[in-house]
MARRORO-415251 format. One line per 8 residues: their letters; for each residue x, y, z of C-alpha. Coordinates in steps of 0.5 Angstrom, whole numbers, always signed. Layout:
<mifis>
A	X:Y:Z | ...
</mifis>
This chain:
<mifis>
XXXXXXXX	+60:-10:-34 | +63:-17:-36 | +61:-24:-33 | +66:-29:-29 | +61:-36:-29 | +64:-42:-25 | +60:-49:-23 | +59:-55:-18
XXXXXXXX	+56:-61:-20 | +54:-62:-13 | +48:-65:-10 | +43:-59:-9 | +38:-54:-11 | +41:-47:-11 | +44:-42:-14 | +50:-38:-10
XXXXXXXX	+56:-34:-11 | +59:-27:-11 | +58:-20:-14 | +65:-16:-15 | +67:-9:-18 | +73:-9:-24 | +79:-9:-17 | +76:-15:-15
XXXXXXXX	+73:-12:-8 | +66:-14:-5 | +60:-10:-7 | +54:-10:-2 | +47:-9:-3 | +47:-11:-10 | +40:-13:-12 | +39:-19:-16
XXXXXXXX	+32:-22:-18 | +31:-29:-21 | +25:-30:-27 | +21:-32:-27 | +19:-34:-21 | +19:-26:-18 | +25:-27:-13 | +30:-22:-11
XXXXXXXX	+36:-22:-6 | +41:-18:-5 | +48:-18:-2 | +51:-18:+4 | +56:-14:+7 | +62:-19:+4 | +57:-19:-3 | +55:-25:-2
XXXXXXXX	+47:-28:-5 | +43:-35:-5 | +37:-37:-8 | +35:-43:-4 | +29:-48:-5 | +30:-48:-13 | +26:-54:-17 | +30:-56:-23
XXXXXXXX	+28:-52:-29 | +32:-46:-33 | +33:-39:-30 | +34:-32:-30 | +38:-28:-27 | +38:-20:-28 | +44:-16:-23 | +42:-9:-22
XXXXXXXX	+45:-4:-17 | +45:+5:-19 | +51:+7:-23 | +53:+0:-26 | +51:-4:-32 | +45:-8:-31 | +46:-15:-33 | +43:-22:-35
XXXXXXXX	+44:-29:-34 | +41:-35:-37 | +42:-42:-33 | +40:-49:-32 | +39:-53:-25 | +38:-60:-27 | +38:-63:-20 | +45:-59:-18
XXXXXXXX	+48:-52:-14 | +51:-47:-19 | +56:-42:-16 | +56:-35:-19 | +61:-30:-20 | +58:-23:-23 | +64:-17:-24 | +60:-10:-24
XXXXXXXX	+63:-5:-30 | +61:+2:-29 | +54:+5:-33 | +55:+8:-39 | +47:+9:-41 | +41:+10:-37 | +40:+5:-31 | +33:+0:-32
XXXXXXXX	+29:-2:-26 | +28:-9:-24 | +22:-11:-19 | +24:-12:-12 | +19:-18:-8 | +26:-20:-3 | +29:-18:+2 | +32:-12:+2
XXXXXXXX	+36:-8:+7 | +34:+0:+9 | +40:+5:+9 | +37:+8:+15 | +34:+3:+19 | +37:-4:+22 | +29:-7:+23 | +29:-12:+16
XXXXXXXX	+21:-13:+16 | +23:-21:+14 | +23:-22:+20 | +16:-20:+22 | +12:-26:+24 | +6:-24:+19 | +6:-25:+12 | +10:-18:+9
XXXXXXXX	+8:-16:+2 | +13:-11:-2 | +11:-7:-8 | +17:-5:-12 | +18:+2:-15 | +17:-2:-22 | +11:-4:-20 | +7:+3:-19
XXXXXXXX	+10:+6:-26 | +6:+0:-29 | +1:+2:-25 | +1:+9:-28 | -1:+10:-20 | -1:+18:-17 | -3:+17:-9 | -2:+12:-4
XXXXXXXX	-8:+10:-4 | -9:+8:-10 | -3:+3:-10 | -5:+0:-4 | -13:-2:-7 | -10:-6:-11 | -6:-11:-7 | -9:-17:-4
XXXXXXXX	-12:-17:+3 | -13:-9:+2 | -17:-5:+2 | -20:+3:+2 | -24:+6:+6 | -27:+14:+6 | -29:+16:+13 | -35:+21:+13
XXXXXXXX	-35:+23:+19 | -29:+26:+17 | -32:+30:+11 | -29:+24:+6 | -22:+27:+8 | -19:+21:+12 | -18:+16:+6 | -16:+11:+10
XXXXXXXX	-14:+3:+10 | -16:-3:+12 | -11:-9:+12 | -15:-17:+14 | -21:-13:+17 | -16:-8:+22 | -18:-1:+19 | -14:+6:+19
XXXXXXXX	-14:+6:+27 | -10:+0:+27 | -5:+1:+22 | +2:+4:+23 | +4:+9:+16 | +11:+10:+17 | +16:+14:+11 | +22:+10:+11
XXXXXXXX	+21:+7:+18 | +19:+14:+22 | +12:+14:+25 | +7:+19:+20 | +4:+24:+25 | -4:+26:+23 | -10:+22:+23 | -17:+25:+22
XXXXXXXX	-23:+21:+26 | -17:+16:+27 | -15:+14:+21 | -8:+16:+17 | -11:+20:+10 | -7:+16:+5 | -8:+21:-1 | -4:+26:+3
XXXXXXXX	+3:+21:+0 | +6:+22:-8 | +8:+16:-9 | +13:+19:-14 | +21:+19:-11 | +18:+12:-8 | +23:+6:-8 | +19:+1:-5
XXXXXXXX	+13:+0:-1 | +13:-6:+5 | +7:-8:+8 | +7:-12:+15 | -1:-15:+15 | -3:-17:+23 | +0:-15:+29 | +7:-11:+28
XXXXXXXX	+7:-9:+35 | +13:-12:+36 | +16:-9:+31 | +13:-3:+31 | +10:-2:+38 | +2:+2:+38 | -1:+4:+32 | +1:-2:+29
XXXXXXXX	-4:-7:+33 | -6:-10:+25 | -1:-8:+21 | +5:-2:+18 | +6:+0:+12 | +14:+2:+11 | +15:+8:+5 | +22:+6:+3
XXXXXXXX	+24:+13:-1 | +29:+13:-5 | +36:+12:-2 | +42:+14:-5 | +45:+15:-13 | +52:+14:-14 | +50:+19:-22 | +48:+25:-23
XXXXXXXX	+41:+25:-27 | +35:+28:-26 | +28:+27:-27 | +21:+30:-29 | +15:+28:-31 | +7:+31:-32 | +1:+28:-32 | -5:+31:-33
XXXXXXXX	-13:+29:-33 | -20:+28:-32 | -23:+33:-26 | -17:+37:-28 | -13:+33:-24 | -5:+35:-25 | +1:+31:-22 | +7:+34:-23
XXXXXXXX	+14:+32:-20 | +21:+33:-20 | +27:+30:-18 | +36:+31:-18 | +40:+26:-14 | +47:+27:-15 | +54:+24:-11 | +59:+29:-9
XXXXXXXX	+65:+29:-5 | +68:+23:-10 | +62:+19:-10 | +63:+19:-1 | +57:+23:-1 | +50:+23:-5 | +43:+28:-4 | +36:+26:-7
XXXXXXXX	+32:+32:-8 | +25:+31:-10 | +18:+36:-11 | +12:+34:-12 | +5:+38:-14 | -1:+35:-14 | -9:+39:-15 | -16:+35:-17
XXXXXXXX	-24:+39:-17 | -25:+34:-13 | -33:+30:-14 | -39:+29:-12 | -42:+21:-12 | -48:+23:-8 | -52:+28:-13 | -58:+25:-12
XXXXXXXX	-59:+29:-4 | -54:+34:-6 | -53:+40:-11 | -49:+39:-17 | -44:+45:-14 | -43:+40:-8 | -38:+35:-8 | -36:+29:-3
XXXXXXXX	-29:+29:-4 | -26:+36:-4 | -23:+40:-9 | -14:+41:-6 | -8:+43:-8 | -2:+38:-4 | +6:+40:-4 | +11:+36:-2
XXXXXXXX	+19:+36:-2 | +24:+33:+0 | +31:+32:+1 | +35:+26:+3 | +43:+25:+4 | +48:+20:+6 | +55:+21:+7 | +61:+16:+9
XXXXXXXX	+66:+19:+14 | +69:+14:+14 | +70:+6:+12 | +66:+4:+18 | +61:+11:+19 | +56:+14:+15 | +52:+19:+16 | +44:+20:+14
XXXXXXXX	+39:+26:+13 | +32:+27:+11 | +27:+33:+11 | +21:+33:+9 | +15:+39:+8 | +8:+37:+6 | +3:+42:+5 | -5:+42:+3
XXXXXXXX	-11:+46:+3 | -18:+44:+1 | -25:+47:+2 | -31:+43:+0 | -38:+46:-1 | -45:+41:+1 | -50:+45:-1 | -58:+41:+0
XXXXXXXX	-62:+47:-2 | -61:+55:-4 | -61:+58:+3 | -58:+51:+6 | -51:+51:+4 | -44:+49:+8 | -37:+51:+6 | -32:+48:+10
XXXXXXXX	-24:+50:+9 | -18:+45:+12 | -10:+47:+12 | -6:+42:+14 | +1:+41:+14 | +7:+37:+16 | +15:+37:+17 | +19:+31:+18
XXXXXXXX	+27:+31:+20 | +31:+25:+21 | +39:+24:+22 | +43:+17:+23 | +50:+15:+24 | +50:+8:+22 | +57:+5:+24 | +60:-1:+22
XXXXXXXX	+64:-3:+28 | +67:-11:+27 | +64:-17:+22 | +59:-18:+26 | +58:-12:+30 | +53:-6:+27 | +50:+0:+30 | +46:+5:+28
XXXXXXXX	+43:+12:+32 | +37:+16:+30 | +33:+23:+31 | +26:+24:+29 | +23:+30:+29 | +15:+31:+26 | +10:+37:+27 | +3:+36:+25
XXXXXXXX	-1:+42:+24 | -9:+41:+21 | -13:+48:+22 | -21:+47:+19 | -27:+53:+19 | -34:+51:+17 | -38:+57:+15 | -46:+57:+14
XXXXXXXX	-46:+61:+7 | -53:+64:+6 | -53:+67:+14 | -45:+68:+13 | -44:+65:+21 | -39:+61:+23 | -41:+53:+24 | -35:+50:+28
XXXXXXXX	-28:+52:+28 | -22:+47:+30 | -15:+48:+30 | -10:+41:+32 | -3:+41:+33 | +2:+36:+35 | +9:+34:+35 | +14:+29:+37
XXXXXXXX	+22:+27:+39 | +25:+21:+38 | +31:+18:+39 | +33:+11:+39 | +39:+7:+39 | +39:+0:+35 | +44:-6:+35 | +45:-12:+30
XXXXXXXX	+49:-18:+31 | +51:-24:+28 | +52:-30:+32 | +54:-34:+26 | +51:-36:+20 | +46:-39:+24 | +44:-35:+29 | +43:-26:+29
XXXXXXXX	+40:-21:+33 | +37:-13:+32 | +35:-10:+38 | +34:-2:+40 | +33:+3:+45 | +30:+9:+45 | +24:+15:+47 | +18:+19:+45
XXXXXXXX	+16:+26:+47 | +9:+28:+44 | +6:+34:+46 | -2:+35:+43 | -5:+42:+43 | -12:+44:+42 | -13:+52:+41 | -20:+50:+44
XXXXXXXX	-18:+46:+51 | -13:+51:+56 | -7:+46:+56 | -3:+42:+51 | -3:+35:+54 | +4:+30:+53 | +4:+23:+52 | +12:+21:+54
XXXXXXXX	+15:+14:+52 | +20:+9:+52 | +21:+3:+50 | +25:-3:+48 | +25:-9:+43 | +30:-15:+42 | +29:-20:+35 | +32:-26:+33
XXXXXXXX	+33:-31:+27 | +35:-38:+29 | +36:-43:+24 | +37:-50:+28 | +37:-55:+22 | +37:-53:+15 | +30:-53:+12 | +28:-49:+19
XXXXXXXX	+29:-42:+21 | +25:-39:+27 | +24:-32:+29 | +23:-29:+36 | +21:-22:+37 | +20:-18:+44 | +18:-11:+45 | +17:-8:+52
XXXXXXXX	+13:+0:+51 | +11:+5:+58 | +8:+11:+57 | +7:+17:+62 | -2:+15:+61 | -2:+7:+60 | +2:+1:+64 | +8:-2:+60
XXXXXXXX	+6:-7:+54 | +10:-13:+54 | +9:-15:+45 | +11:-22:+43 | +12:-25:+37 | +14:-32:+34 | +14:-35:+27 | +18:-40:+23
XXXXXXXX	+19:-42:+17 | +20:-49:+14 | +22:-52:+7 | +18:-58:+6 | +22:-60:+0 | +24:-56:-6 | +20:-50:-8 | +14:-51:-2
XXXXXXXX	+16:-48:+5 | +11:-47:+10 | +10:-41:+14 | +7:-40:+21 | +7:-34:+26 | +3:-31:+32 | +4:-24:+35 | +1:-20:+41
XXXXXXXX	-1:-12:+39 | -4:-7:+42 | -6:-1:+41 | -7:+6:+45 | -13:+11:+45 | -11:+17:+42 | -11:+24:+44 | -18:+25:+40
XXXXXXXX	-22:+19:+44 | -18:+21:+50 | -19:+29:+50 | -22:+32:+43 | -30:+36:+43 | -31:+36:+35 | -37:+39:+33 | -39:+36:+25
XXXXXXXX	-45:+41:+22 | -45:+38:+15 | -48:+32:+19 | -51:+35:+25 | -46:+32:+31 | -42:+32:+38 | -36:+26:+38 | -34:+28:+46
XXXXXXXX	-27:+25:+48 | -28:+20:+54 | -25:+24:+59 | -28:+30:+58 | -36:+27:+58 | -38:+29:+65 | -35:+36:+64 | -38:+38:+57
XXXXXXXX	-45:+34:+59 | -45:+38:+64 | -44:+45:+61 | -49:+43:+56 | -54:+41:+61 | -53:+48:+65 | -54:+51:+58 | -61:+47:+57
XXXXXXXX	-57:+44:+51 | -58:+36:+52 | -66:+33:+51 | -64:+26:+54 | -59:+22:+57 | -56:+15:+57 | -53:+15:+64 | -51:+8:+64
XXXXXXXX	-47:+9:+57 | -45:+15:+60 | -43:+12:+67 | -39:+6:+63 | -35:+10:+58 | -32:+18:+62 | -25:+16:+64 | -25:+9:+63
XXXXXXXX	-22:+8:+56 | -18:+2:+56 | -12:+1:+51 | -14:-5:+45 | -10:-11:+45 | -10:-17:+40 | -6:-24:+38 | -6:-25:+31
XXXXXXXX	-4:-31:+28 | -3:-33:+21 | -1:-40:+18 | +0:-41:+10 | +3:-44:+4 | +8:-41:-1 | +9:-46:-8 | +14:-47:-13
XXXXXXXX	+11:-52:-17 | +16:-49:-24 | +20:-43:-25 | +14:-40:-28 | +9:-41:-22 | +8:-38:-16 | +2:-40:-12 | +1:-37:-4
XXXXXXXX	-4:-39:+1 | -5:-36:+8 | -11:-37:+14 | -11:-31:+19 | -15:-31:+26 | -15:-23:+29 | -18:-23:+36 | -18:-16:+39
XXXXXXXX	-19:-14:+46 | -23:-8:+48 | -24:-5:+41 | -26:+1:+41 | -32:+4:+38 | -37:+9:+38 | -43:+10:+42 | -49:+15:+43
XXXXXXXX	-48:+18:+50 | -54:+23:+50 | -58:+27:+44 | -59:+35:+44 | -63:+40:+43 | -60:+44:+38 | -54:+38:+36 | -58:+32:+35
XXXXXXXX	-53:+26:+37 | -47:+26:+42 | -43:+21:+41 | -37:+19:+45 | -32:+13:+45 | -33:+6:+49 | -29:-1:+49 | -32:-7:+45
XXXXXXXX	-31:-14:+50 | -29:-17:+44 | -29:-17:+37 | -25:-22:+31 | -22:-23:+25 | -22:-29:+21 | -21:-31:+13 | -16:-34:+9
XXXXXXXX	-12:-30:+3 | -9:-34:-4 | -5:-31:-10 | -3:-34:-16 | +2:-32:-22 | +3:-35:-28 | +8:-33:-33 | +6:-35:-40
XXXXXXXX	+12:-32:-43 | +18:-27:-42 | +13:-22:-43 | +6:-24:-41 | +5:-25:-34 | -2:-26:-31 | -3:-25:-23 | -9:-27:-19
XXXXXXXX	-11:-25:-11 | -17:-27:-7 | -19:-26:+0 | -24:-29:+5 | -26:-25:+11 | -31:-25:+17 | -31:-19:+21 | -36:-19:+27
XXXXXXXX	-36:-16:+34 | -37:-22:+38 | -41:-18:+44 | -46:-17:+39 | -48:-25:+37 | -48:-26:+45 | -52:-19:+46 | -57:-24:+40
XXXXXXXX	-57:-30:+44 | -60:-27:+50 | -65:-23:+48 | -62:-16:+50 | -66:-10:+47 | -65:-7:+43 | -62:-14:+40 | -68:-19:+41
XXXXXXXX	-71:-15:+34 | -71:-14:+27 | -75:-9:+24 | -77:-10:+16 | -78:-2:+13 | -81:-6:+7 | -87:-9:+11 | -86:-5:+18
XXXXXXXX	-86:-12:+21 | -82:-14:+28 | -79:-20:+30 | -75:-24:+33 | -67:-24:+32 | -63:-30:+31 | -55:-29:+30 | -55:-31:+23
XXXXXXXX	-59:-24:+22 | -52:-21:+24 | -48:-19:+18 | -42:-17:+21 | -38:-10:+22 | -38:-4:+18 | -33:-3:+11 | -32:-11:+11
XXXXXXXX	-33:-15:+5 | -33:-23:+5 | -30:-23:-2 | -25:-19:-5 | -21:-21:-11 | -16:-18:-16 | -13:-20:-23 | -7:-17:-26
XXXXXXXX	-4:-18:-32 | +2:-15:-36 | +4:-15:-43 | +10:-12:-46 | +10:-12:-54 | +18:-13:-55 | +18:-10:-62 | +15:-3:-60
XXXXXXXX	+18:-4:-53 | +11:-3:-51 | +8:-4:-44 | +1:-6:-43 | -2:-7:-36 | -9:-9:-34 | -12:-9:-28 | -20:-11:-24
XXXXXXXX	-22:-10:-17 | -28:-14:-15 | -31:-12:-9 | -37:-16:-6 | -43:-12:-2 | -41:-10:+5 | -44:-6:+10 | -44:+1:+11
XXXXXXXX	-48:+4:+17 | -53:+0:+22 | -61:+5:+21 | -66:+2:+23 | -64:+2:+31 | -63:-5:+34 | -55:-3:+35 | -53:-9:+29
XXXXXXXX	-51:-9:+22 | -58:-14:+19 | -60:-14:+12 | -64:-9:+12 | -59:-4:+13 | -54:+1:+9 | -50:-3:+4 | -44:-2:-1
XXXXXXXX	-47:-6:-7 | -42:-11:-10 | -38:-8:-16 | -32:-7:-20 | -25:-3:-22 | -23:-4:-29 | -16:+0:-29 | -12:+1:-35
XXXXXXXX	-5:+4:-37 | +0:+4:-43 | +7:+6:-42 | +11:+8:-49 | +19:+9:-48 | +23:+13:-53 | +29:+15:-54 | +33:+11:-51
XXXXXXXX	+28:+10:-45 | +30:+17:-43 | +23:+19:-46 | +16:+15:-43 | +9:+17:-45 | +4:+13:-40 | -4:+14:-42 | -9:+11:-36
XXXXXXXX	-16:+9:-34 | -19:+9:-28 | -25:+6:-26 | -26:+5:-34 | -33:+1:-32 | -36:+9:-29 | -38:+6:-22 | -40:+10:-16
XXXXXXXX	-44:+10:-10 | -46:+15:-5 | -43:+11:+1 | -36:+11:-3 | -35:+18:-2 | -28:+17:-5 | -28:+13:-11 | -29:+19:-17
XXXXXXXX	-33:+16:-24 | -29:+14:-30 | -22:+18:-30 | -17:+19:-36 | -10:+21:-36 | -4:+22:-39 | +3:+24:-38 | +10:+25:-40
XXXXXXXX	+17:+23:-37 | +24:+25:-38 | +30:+22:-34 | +36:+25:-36 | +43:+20:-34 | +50:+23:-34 | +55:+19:-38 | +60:+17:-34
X	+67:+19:-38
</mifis>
């Protein structure tokens, strides 16, 4: 790679210019990241890039595209523009990764989530190998705003995410743009995803709707795997840990037809024990979190048919099973197994018809399947059975077009054919929709870029939905912009809370779906199964389930006081409308609660995040992230203000007194915590090319489950103590890089908590990597 450097001594703060190859030909989608203030682009079709709102000072600026030698420049802005031009020499030698925060186009997707109105945070395949994580989930816990969560209702399985007090329900899991099908008591289990052939990860916090129609009502976490290769290699890597954990992948990509084409090939296996944090009320042999083995395999291609056309193909098998035992005394014990598996396919023909003019055609295809048998082991009798199965078609025409530099617009149509069956229920039930979206970016005057974003989604169930979305961007003066965006979700009830009878013996409960209450009561009522009723509740709830709805809104500040400071700071407001919720409708004679699903009037979400990055040196960087939140059910303040039982009252078990509730008593919705911190730092010890990364997440106490009857959570309930995660990893290349060696600890403070039922103790591990590059001749 040679370089070709040219500059202006024109007024500005900007760094701009072109990437060529050795004929002089433009070269798109180039990645260029400027240090260290952690900024990336990459080039445009014409192979064009800019940094703007630059404050003077010296920089970085590493060019990074696969097949081509990496290259890094040193400049100096003093109060002017500088025009670059970068010439990309083929690779001869393994490729380094660079760190992706920027904008950064999808090969299989027009939708750029820059032009989300709510803040979008990237986190780069880099950024997960420091790490040293195994499963989404544990990338995602460690990521300002976000947290972890363990449903048990599901039996711990779902290990869901909350993003600014939305939980699982609300947020939209998508693998490179396609909707993940799968959802145990409403929330997407994280941990079913390797985040081994991971490119990037993006994630949208607040109403995405606009973007990404229902399920995305507090947000979407868009899972970019890898995308193309322009050199043989291959890559293997092993780990393996506590809890005799082992994660094992393996990954080929290769171009073909005279680099015309290129196919990524990936596998992972990935098994745990599985861990009991409730040893105080369960035999040592039980475990909270199930022991399971998970496949995954994927395939990805691209070929250009032409010098306007490529065609793109994914498919995706993943398969897990796992069985977990709950055993409270010797003749008292439960075994229950759950299969699942999903299948995703793709195709895409992306067509570039003029300068301005884009197209792009997608077919999607998934099926879930999830079967789950639970059998009283003593007796030998089976305690509850279920079989779940669904599948969706979708196809979807987008457009892009670019008015003029000012001015551009992607807008799509497409349709979505859901069948859902349940082996227990006499009929598979269809959930058939279309929808359309239009988004805009509109740069008026120069320090100001607006985004408008519309979309329109019917269904054969719910009346069509209209999700606006605006923000807008404005550059206060070198390095300060100031961000804004407001954005309307809204959600459906799935087919579970509309359909689904699901029996939990482990817990001894019925969960009922909303339009089955009258006819499962019934039969129980006529079997002298049901003690009592709650008519009201009952009357309230049967068929009368109505779709979420929410305006988010979000308003911030990002600041580059020098290149080697970062600091953002953004205040959030969430308000949903008929936020659905469990609620008793009756107890039994043999089932001791029977729950079904109503809607919350109105509930909120409200807080502020702040992130700060300092880069000390070139090879220490230190980040912190903090995020206050309020998240209550505004129902239930004006439910306390009248006096309504059973919300008048609170009851202390320590003295066994009653009084008087006041709305200060109320500490807001389960699984919220008021404070959330992270500290990262990282450290390269040059010499020994020996990384070093360090990572704490501090969580304050949160409430975990209303027990003492007055429908609200209140002091002398179930709560989550405060604490912390101290995670470590050490990554040692050799070699040449071809050869890494990564050692971890997780959670090296040992905390566990029988409501976390998916946070194991203390966890060591360690692992090699090999990665193999064909030399070019």
């Amino acid at each position: 790679m040679t370089l070709s450097i040219s500059s202006s001594a024109q007024k500005g703060w900007k760094i701009d210019g072109l990437v060529v190859d050795s004929n002089q030909r433009p070269v798109a989608n180039v990645n260029l990241h400027l240090s260290p203030n952690s900024r990336s682009v990459s080039t445009d079709n014409k192979g064009y890039f800019v940094f703007e709102n630059l404050k003077s000072g010296e920089y970085k600026i590493a060019v990074s595209l696969q097949g081509f030698e990496r290259l890094t420049d040193s400049v100096e802005i003093k109060r002017n523009n500088l025009k670059k031009t970068y010439i990309l020499t083929p690779s001869l030698s393994a490729i380094d990764e660079v760190k992706v925060e920027g904008k950064i186009p999808s090969v299989d997707n027009l939708i750029d989530v820059s032009r989300a109105a709510m803040p979008v945070k990237m986190v780069s395949k880099r950024e997960i190998e420091l790490m040293g994580s195994r499963r989404l989930d544990e990338v995602l816990k460690e990521q300002t705003g976000v947290a972890i969560i363990n449903d048990m209702a599901s039996g711990s399985r779902a290990v869901g995410v909350q993003i600014q007090g939305f939980n699982s329900n609300y947020v939209i899991v998508l693998v490179d743009g396609q909707p993940m099908l799968g959802r145990n008591s409403g929330n997407f289990d994280l941990s079913r995803i390797s985040v081994t052939n991971i490119e990037r990860i993006e994630i949208i916090k607040g109403a995405s709707s606009s973007l990404y129609g229902s399920d995305a009502l507090g947000g979407a976490i868009n899972i970019i795997t890898r995308q193309r290769s322009s050199t043989p290699q291959l890559q293997a890597s092993l780990l393996y840990g506590s809890l005799n954990t082992v994660d094992a992948t393996l990954e080929v990509e290769s171009p073909y037809h005279n680099k015309r084409g290129s196919i990524v090939l990936s596998g992972n296996y990935y098994r745990t024990d599985g861990f009991n944090t409730d040893k105080e009320f369960l035999s040592s042999k039980s475990t909270t979190f199930p022991p399971y083995d998970n496949y995954s395999f994927q395939v990805r291609t691209r070929y250009k048919i032409n010098s306007k056309g490529t065609f793109g193909a994914t498919g995706r098998l993943a398969y897990r099973t796992s069985t977990m035992q709950t055993s409270w005394a010797e003749e008292n014990k439960l075994k229950d197994k759950q299969e699942d598996y999903d299948l995703n396919l793709s195709a895409n023909y992306d067509h570039q018809i003029n300068a301005k003019l884009r197209s792009m055609t997608r077919y999607y295809f998934s099926r879930f399947h999830n079967q789950m048998k639970v059998e009283w082991m003593s007796q030998g009798v089976m305690a509850g059975q279920e079989e779940f199965g669904q599948r969706v078609h979708r196809i979807e025409e987008q457009m892009s077009y670019r008015v003029n530099q000012g001015l551009d617009f992607i807008g799509g149509l497409g349709a979505s054919f859901e069948i859902m069956d349940n082996q227990d229920l006499d009929a598979s039930r269809s959930l058939n929709s279309i929808f359309g979206y239009l988004q805009g970016q509109w740069k008026p005057i120069e320090p100001l870029k607006t985004t408008l974003g519309l979309r329109y989604d019917n269904s054969n169930l719910y009346q069509g939905q209209l999700s606006p979305s605006f923000g807008m961007e404005y550059n206060l003066a070198p390095g300060l912009i100031a961000k804004a965006g407001v954005g309307a979700g809204f959600k459906a009830p799935d087919y579970k809370m509309l359909y689904q009878v699901f029996y939990n013996p482990a817990a001894d409960y019925l969960i009922i779906g909303a339009n089955r209450v009258h006819e499962i009561l019934d039969q129980m009522e006529e079997n002298r199964e049901i003690s009592s009723r709650n008519l009201y509740m009952i009357n309230l709830v049967a068929d009368n389930l109505k779709a979420e709805t929410s305006i988010s809104s979000n308003a911030g500040l990002h600041w580059d006081p020098n290149p080697n400071i970062h600091v953002e700071l953004t205040a959030f407001y969430h308000r949903i409308n008929n936020q659905i919720n469990t609620i008793s409708v009756a107890n039994g004679t043999e089932i001791s609660q029977i729950y079904s699903y109503r809607n919350l009037p109105k509930a909120m979400n409200r807080g502020f995040e702040t992130s700060f990055s300092y880069s000390i040196k070139r090879n220490l960087h230190v980040s912190l992230g903090y995020q206050f939140l309020e998240a209550k059910d505004l129902s239930v303040l004006d439910s306390i203000a009248a006096g309504k039982f059973p919300y008048n009252q609170i009851n202390n078990p320590y003295t066994s007194e009653f009084r008087q509730s006041r709305k200060s008593d109320y500490c807001g919705i389960e699984d919220r915590s008021r404070h959330m911190f992270n500290i990262k730092g990282s450290y390269e010890y040059e010499p020994w090319q020996l990384n070093l990364n360090v990572r704490a997440s501090i969580r304050g106490k949160y409430p975990f489950q209303e027990i003492n009857g007055n429908q609200f959570i209140d002091q002398y309930d179930a709560f989550v103590p405060a604490h912390t995660l101290l995670n470590f990893a050490v990554e040692k290349p050799f070699f040449n890089k071809q050869l890494t060696f990564r050692f971890m600890v997780d959670n090296a403070m040992g905390f566990t908590n029988r409501y976390m039922l998916g946070q194991p103790g203390r966890m060591y591990l360690a692992g090699l990597s090999y990665r193999w590059i064909k030399k070019e001749k």
